[in-house]
C-alpha positions in Angstrom: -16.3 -70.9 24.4 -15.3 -70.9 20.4 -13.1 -67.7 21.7 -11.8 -69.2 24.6 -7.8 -69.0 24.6 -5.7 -72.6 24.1 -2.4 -74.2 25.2 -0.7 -77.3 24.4 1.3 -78.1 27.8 3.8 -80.6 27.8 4.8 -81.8 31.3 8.3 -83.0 31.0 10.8 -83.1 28.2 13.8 -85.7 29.5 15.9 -87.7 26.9 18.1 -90.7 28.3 20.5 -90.0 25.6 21.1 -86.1 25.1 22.2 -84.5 22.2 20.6 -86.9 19.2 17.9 -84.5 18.2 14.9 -86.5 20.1 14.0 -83.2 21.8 14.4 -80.9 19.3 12.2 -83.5 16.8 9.6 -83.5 19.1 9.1 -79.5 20.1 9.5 -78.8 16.4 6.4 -79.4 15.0 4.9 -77.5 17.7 7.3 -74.8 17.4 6.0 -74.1 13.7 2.5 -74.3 14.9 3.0 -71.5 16.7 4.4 -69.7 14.0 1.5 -70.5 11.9 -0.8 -69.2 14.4 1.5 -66.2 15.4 1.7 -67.2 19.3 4.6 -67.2 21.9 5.8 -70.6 23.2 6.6 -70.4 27.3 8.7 -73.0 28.9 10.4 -73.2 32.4 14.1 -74.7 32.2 16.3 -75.7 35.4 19.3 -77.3 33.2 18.2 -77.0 29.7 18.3 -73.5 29.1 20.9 -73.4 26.1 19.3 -75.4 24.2 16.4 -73.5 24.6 18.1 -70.6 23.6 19.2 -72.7 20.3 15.3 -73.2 19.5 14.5 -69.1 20.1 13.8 -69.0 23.6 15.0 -66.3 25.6 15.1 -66.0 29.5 12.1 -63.6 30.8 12.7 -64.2 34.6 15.3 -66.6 36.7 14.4 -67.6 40.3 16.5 -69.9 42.7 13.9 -71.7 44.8 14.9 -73.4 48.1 17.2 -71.2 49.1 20.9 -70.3 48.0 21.3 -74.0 46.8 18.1 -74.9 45.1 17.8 -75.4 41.4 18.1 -71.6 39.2 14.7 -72.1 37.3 14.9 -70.3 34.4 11.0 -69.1 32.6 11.7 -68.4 28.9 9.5 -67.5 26.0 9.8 -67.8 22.3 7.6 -65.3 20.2 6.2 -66.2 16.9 8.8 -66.2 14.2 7.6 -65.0 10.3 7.8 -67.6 7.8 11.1 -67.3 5.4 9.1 -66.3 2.1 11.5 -66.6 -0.9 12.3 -63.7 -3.6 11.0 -64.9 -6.9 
């Protein structure tokens, strides 16, 4: 199983106060890890999807469920970005 595929899955990303850099803080570390390793990032979005965007997430497929007024859910992916290496 040493070649088995992983994930890191986190359920829910909510903030009671939007816009202080709690969500961003917290996906970060993540985010670079996945760089390091050279791995896309998936999330699904149904409000959040610009600030995805500001994080390198772009919008694969969007699907209204429930009918004409159900939430827009939006599934986006990130792909691996190269670490910045500096001209010396």
């Amino acid at each position: 199983m040493a070649d088995a595929p992983f994930y890191y899955h986190l359920n829910l990303l909510a903030c009671k106060k939007p816009r202080l850099g709690y969500a961003t803080a917290l996906l970060q570390p993540m985010l670079e890890r996945a760089d390091a390793l050279g791995v896309p990032c998936y999330v699904e979005s149904d409000g959040a999807t610009a600030f995805y965007q500001t994080l390198g997430f772009t919008t694969r497929v969007a699907k209204r469920f429930g009918g004409d007024d159900g939430p827009l859910v939006c599934f986006m992916r990130r792909n691996p970005r190269q670490a910045l290496v500096s001209a010396q």
